[in-house]
C-alpha positions as CSV (number, residue, x, y, z in Angstrom):
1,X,9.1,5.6,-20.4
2,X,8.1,1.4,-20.4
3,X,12.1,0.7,-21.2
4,X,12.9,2.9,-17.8
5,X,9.9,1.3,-15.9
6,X,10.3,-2.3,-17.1
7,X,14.6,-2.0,-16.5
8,X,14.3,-1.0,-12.8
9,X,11.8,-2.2,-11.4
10,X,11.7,-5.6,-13.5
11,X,11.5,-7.4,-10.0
12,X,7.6,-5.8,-9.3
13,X,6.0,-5.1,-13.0
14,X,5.0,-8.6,-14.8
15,X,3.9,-6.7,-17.7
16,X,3.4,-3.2,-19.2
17,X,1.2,-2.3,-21.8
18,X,0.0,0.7,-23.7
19,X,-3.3,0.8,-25.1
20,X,-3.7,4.4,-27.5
21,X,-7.2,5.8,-27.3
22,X,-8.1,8.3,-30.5
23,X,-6.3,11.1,-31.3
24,X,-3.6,10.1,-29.5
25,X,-5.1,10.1,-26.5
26,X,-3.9,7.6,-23.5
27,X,-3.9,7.1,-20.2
28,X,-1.3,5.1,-17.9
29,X,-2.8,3.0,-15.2
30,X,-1.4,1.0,-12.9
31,X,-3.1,-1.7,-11.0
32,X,-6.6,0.1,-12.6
33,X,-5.0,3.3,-10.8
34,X,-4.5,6.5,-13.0
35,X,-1.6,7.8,-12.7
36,X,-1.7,10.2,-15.9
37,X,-4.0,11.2,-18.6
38,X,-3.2,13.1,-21.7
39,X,-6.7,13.9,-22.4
40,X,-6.9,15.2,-18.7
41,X,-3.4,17.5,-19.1
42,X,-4.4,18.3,-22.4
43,X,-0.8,17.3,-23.0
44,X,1.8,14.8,-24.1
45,X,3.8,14.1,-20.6
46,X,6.9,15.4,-20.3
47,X,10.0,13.5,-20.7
48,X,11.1,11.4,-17.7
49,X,7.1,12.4,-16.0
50,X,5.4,8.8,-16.4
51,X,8.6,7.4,-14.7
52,X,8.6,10.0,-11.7
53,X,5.0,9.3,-11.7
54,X,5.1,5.5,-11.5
55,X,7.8,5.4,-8.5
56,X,5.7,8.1,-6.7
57,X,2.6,5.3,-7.1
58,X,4.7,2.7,-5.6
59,X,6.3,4.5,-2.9
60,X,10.0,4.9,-1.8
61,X,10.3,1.6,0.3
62,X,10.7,-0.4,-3.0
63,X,13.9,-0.1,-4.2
64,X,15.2,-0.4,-8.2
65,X,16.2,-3.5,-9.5
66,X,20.4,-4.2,-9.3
């Protein structure tokens, strides 16, 4: 999930961090927006889902890092 996020779009993220909650729990948020919850799915995200769900948040117009 962070390797995929941080090796194409390297250009727009400054920094990625993951900060676990109890049980397990965690969210991912970008710029203080939440994007997924595994407390609110009730579920680990599938593989390849926090990555779809991160280009979704920041649209189609910005592209992948070459």
């Amino acid at each position: 999930m962070a390797d995929e996020i941080l090796r194409d779009y390297q250009h727009v993220v400054s920094s990625f961090t993951l900060i676990m909650g109890d049980k397990g729990v965690f969210d991912v948020r970008v710029d203080g927006e939440l994007i997924y919850s595994k407390h609110a799915e009730g579920r680990h995200a599938y593989p390849e889902e926090v990555g779809r769900l991160f280009r979704e948040y920041i649209g189609p117009d910005v592209p992948t890092y070459s």
